[in-house]
KOLTOR-213887 format. One record per atom (N, C-alpha, C): chain; residue number from 1; residue in three letters; x, y, z. Coordinates in pm, 1 decimal. Example, Ala and Ser with C-alpha at 12.3 -4.5 7.8 and 13.67 -1.06 7.14 Angstrom:
<recs>
+---+-----+-----+----------+----------+----------+
! c !   k !   r !       xx !       yy !       zz !
+---+-----+-----+----------+----------+----------+
! A !   1 ! ALA !   1319.0 !   -569.0 !    780.0 !
! A !   1 ! ALA !   1230.0 !   -450.0 !    780.0 !
! A !   1 ! ALA !   1320.0 !   -330.0 !    780.0 !
! A !   2 ! SER !   1285.0 !   -225.0 !    708.0 !
! A !   2 ! SER !   1367.0 !   -106.0 !    714.0 !
! A !   2 ! SER !   1290.0 !      3.0 !    787.0 !
+---+-----+-----+----------+----------+----------+
</recs>
This chain:
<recs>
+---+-----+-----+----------+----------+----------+
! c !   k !   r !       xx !       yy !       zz !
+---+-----+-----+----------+----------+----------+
! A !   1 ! UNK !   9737.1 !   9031.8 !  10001.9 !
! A !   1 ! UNK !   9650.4 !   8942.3 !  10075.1 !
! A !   1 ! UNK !   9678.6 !   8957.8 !  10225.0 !
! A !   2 ! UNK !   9533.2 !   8983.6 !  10285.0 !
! A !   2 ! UNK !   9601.9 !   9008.6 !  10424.5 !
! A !   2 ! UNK !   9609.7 !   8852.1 !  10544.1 !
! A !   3 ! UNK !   9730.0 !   8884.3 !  10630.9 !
! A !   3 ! UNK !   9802.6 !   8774.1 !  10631.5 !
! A !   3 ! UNK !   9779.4 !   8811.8 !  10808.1 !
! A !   4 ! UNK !   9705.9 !   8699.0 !  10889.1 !
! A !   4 ! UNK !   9670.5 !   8749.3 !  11017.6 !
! A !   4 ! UNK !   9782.1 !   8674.2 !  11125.5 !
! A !   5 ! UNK !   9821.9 !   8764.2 !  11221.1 !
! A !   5 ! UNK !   9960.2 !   8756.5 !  11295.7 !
! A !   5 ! UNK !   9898.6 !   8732.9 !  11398.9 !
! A !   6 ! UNK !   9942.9 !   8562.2 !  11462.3 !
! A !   6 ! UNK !   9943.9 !   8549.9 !  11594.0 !
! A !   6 ! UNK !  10027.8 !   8593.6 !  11690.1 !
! A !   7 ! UNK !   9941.1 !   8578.5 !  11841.7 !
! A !   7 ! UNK !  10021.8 !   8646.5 !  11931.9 !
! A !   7 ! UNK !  10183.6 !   8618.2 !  11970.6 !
! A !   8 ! UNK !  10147.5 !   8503.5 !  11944.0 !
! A !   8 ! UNK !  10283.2 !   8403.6 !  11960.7 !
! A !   8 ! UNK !  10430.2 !   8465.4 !  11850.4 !
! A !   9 ! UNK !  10411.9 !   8517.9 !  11738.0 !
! A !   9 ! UNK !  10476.5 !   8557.7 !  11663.4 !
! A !   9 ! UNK !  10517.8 !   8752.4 !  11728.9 !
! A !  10 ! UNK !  10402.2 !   8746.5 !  11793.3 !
! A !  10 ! UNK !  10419.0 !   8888.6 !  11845.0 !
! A !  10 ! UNK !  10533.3 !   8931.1 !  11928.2 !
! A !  11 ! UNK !  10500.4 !   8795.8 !  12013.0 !
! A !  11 ! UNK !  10553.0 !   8779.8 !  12150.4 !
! A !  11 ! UNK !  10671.5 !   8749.6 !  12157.9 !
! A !  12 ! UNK !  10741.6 !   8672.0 !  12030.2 !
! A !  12 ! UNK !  10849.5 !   8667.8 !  11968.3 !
! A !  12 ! UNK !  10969.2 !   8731.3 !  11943.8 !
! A !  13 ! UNK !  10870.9 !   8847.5 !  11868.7 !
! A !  13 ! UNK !  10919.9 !   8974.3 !  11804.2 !
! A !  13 ! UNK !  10968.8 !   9051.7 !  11964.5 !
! A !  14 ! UNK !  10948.2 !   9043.7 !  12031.9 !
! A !  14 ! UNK !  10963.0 !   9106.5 !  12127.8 !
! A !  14 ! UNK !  11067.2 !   9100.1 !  12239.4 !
! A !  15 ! UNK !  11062.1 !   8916.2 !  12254.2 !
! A !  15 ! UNK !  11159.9 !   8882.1 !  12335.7 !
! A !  15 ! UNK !  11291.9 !   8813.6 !  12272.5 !
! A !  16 ! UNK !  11385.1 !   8927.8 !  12341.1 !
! A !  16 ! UNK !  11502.6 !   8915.5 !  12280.8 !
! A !  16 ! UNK !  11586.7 !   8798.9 !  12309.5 !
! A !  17 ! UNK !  11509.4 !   8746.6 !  12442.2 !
! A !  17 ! UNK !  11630.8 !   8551.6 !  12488.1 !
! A !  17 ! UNK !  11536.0 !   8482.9 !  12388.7 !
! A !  18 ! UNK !  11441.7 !   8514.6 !  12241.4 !
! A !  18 ! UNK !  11385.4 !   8379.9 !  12208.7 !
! A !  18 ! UNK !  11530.6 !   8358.2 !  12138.7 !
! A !  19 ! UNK !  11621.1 !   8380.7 !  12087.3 !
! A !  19 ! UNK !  11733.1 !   8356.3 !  12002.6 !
! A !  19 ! UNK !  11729.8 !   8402.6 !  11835.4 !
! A !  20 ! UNK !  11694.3 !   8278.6 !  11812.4 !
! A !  20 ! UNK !  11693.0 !   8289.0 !  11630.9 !
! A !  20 ! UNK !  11543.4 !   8358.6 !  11575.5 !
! A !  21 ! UNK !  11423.1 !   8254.3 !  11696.8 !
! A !  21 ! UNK !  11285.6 !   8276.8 !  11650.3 !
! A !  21 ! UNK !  11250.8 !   8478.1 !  11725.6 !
! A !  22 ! UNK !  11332.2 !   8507.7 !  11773.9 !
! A !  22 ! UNK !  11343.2 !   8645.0 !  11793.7 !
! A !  22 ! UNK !  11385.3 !   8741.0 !  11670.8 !
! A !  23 ! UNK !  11496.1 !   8678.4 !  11607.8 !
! A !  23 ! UNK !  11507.3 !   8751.7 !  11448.9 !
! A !  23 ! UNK !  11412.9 !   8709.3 !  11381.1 !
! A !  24 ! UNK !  11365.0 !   8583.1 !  11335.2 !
! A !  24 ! UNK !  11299.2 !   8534.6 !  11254.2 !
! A !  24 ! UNK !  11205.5 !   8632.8 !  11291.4 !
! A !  25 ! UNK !  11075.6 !   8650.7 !  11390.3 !
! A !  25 ! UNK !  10985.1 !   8691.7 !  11414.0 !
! A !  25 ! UNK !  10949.7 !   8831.5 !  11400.7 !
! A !  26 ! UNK !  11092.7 !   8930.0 !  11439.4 !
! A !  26 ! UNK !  11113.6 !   9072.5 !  11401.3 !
! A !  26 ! UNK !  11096.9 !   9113.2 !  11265.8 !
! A !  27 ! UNK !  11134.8 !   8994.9 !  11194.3 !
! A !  27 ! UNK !  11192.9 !   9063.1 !  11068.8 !
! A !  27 ! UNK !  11062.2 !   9046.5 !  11017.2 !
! A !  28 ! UNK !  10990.0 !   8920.7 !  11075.3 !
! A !  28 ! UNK !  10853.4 !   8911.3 !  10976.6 !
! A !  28 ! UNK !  10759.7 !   8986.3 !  10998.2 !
! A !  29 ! UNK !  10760.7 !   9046.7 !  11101.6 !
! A !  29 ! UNK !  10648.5 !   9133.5 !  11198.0 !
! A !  29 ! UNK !  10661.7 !   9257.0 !  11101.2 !
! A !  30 ! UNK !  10817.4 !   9348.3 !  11106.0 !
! A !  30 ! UNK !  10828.0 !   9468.3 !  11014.5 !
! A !  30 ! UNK !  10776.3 !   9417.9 !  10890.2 !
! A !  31 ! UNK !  10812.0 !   9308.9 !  10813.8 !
! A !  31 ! UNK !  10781.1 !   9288.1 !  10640.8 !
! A !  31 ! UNK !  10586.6 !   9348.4 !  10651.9 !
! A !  32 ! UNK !  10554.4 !   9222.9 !  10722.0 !
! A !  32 ! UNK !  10405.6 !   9308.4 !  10742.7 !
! A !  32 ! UNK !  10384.6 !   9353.7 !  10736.1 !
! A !  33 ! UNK !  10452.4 !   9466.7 !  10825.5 !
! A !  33 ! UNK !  10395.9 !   9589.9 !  10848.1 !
! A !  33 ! UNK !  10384.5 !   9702.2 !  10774.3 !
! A !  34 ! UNK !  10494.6 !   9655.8 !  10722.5 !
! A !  34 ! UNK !  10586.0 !   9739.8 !  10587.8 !
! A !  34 ! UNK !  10510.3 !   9765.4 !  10475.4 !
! A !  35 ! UNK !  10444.6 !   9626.9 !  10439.1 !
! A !  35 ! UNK !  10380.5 !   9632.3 !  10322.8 !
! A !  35 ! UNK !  10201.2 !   9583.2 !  10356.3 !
! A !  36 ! UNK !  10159.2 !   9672.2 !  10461.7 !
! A !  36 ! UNK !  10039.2 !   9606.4 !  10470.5 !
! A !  36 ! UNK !   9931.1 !   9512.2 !  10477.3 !
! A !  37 ! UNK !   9995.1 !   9392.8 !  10473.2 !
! A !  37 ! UNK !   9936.6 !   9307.9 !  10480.6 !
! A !  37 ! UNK !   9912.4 !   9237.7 !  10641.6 !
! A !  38 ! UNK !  10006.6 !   9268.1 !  10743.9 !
! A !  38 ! UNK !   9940.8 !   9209.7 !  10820.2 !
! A !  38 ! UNK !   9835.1 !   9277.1 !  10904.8 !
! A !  39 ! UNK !   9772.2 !   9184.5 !  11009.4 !
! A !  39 ! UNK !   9620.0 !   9182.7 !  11037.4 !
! A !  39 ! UNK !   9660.7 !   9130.4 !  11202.1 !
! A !  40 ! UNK !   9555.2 !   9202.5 !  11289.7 !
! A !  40 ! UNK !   9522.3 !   9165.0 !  11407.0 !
! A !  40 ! UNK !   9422.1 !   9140.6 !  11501.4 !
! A !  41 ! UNK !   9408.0 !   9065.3 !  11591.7 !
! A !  41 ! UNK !   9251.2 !   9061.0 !  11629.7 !
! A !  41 ! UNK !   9286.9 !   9106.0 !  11782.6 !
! A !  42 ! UNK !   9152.0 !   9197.4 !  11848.6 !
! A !  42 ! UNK !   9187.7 !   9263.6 !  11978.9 !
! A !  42 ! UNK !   9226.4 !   9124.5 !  12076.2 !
! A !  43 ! UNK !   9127.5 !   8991.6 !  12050.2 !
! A !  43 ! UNK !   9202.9 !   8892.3 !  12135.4 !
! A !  43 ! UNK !   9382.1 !   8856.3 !  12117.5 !
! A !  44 ! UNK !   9447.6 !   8869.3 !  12002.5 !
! A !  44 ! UNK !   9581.2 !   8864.0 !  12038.3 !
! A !  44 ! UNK !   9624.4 !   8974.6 !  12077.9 !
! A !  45 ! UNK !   9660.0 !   9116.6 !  12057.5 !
! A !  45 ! UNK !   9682.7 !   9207.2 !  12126.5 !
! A !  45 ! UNK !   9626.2 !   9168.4 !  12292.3 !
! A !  46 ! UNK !   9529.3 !   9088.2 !  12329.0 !
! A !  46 ! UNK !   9574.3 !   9080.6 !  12467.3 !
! A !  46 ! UNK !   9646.4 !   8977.2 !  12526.2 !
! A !  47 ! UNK !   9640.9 !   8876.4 !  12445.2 !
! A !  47 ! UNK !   9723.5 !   8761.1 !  12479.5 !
! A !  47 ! UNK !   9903.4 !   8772.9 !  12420.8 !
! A !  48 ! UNK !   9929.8 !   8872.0 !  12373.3 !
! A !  48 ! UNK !  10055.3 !   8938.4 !  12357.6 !
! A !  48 ! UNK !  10071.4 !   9006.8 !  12503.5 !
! A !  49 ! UNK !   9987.5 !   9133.9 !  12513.6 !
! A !  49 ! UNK !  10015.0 !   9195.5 !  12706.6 !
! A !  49 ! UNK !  10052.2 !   9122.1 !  12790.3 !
! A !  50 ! UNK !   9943.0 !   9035.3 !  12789.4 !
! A !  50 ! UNK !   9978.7 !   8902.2 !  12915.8 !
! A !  50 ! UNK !  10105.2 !   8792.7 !  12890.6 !
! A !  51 ! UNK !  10157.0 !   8799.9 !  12787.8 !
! A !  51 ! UNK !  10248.5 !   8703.0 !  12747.1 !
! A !  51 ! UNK !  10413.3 !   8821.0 !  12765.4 !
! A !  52 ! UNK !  10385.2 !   8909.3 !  12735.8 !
! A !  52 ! UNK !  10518.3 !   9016.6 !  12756.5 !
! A !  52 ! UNK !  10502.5 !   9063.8 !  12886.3 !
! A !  53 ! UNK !  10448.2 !   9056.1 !  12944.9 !
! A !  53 ! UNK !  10442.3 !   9127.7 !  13083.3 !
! A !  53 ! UNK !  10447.7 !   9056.0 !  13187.0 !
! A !  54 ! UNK !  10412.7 !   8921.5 !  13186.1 !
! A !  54 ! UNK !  10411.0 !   8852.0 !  13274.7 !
! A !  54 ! UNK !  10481.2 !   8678.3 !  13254.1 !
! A !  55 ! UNK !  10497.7 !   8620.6 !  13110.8 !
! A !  55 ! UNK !  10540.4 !   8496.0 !  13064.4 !
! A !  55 ! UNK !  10684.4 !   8489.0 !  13052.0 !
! A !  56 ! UNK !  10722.9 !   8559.7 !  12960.5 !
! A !  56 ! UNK !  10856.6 !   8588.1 !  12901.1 !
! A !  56 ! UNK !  10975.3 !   8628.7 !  13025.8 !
! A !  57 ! UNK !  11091.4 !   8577.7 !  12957.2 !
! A !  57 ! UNK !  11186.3 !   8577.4 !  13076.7 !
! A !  57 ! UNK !  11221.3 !   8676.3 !  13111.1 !
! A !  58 ! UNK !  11235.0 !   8819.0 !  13046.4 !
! A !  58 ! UNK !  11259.8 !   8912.8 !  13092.1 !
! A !  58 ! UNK !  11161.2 !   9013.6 !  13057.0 !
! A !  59 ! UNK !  11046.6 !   9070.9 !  13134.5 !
! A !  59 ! UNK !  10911.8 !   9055.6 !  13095.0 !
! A !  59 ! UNK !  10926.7 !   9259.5 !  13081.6 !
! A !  60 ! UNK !  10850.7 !   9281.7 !  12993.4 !
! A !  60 ! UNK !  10833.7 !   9441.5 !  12966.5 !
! A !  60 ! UNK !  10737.5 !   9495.6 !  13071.7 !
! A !  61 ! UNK !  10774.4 !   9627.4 !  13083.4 !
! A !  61 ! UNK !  10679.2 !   9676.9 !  13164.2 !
! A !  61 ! UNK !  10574.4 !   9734.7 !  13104.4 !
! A !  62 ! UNK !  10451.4 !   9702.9 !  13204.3 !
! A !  62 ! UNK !  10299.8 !   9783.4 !  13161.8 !
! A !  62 ! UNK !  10347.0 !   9872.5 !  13086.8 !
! A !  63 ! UNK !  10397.9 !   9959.2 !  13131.7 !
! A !  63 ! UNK !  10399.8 !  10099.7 !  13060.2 !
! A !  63 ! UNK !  10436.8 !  10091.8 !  12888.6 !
! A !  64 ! UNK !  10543.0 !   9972.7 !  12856.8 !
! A !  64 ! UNK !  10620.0 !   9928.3 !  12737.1 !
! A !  64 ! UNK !  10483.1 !   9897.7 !  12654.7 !
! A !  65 ! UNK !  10461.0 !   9763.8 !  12741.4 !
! A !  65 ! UNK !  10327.5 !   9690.6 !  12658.6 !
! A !  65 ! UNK !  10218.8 !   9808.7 !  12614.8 !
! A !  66 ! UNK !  10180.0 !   9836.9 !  12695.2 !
! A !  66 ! UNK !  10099.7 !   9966.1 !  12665.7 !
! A !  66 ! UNK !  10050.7 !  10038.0 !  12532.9 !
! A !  67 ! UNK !  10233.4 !  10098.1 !  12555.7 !
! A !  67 ! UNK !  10262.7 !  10169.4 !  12413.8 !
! A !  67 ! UNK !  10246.1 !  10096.1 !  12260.9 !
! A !  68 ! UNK !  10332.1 !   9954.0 !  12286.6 !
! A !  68 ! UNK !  10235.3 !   9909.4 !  12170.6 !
! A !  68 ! UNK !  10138.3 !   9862.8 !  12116.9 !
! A !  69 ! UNK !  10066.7 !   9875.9 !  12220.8 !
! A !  69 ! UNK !   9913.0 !   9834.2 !  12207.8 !
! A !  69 ! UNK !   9793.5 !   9896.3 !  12209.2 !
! A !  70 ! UNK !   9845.0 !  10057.3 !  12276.0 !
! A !  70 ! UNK !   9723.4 !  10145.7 !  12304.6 !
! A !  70 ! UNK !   9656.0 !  10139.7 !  12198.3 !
! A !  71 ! UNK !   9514.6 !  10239.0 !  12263.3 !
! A !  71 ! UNK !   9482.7 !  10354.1 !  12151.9 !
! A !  71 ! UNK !   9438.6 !  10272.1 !  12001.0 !
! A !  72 ! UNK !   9442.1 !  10149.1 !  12004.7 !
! A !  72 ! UNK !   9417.4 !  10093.1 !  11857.0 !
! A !  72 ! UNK !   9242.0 !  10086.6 !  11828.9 !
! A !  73 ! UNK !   9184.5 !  10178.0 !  11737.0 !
! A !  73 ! UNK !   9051.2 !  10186.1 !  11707.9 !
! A !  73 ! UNK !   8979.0 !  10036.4 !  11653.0 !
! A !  74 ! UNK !   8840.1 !  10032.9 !  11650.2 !
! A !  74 ! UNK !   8830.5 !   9933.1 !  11546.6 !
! A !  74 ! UNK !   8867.2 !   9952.6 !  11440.8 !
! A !  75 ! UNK !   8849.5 !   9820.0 !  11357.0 !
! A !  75 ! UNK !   8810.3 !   9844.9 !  11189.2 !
! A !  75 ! UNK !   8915.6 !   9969.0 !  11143.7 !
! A !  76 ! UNK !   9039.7 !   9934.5 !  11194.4 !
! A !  76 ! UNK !   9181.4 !   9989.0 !  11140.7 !
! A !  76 ! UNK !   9306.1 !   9868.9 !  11164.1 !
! A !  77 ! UNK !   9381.9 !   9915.6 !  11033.3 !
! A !  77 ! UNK !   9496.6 !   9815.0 !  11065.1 !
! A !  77 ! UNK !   9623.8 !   9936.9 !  11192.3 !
! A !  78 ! UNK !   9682.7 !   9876.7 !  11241.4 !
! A !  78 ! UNK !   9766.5 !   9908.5 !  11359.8 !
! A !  78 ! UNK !   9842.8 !   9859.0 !  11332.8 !
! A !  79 ! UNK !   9976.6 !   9929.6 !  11320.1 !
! A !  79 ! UNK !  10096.2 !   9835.5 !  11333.8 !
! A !  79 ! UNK !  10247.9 !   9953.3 !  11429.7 !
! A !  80 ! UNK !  10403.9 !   9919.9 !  11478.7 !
! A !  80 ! UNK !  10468.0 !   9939.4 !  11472.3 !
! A !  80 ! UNK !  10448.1 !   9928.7 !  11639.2 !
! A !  81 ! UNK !  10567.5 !   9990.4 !  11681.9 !
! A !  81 ! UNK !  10614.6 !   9987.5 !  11824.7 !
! A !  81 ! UNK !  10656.8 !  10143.1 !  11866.5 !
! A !  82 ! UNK !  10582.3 !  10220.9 !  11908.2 !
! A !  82 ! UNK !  10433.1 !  10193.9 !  11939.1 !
! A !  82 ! UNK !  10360.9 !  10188.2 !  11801.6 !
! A !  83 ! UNK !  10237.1 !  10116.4 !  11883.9 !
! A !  83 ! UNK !  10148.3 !  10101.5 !  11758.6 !
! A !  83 ! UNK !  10054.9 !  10269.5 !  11687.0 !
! A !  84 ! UNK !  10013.2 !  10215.0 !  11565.4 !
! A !  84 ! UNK !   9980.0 !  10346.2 !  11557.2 !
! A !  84 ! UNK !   9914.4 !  10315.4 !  11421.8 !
! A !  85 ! UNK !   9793.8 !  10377.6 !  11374.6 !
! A !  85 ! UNK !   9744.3 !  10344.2 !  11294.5 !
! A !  85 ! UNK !   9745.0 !  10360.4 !  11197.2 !
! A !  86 ! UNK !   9748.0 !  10289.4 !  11083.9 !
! A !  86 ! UNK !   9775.0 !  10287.8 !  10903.9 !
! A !  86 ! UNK !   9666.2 !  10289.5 !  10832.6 !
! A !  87 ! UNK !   9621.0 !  10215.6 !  10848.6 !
! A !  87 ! UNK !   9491.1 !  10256.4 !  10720.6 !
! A !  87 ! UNK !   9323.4 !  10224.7 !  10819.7 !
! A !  88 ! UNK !   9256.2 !  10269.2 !  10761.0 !
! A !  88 ! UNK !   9101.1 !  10153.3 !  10790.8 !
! A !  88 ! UNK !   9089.3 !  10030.5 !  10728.4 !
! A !  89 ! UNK !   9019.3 !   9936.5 !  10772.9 !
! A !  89 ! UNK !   9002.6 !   9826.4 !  10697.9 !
! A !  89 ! UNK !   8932.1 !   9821.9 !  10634.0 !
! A !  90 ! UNK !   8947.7 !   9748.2 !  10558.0 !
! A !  90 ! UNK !   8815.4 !   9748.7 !  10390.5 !
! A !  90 ! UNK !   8747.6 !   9639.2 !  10393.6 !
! A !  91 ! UNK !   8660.6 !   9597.7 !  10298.2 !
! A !  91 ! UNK !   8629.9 !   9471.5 !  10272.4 !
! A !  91 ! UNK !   8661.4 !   9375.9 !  10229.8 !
! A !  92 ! UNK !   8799.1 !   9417.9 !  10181.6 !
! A !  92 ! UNK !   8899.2 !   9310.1 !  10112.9 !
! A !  92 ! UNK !   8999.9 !   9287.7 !  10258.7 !
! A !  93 ! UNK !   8993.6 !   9303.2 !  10363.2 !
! A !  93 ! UNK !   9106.7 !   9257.3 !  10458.6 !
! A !  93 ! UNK !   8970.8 !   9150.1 !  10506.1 !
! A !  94 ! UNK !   8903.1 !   9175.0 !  10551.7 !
! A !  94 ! UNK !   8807.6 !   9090.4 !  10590.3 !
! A !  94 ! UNK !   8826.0 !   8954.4 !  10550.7 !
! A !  95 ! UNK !   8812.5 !   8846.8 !  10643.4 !
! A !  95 ! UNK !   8799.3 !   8688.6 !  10562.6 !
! A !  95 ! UNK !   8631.9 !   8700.5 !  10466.4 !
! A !  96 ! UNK !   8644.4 !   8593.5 !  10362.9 !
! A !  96 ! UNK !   8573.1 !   8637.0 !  10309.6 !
! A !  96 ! UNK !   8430.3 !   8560.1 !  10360.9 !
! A !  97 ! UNK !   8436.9 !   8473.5 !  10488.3 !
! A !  97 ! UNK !   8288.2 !   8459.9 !  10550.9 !
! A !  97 ! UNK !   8247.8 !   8554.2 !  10607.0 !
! A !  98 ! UNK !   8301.1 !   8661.1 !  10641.2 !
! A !  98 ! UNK !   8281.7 !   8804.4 !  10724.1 !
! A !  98 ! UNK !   8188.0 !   8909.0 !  10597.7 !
! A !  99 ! UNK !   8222.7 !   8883.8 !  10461.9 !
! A !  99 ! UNK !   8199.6 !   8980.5 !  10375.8 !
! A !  99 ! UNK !   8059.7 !   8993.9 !  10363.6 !
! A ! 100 ! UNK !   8008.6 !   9103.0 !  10336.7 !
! A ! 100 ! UNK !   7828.8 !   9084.5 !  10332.3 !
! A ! 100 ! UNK !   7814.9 !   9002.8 !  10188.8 !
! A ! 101 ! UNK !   7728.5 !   8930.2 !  10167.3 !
! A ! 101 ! UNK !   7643.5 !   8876.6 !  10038.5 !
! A ! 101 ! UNK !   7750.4 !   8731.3 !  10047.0 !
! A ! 102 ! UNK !   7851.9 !   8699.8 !  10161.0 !
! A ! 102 ! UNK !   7929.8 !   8597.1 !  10134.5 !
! A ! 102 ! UNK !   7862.0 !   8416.2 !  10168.0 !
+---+-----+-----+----------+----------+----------+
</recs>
């Protein structure tokens, strides 16, 4: 079941002064990723950029953010650091008000 990852969990995963919610968030980000299920929308991938690059206490550079964010097509799942693409999406990742005949 695909399981959609906010930015906030992203942003998490990323910054290493969050403490605990920095492991917590890593570990859940890879499980995802790992096993396909998680999901992203181009609005969090940008509200992740702007949140690592400029929010966070010790903020990544463009160039960092970048990498895990480039290059991501539509209507594909993306995942890892850098990102990079895993499958296309189907009609089963879709919510199911998105599905045709739904």
């Amino acid at each position: 079941m695909p399981v959609f990852v906010d930015a906030n969990i992203l942003v998490y995963a990323e910054d290493r002064d969050a403490g605990d919610k920095y492991v917590i968030a890593r570990n859940l980000v890879a499980d995802l990723w790992r096993s396909g299920e998680g999901v992203l929308s181009v609005q969090v991938l940008q509200e992740f950029f702007v949140n690592v690059t400029r929010k966070v206490p010790r903020p990544l550079g463009t160039g960092q953010a970048l990498e895990i964010v480039e290059d991501v097509p539509d209507d594909v799942f993306a995942a890892g650091n850098p990102c990079r693409v895993i499958r296309p999406l189907t009609a089963a990742d879709r919510p199911a008000r998105e599905r045709p005949g739904a």
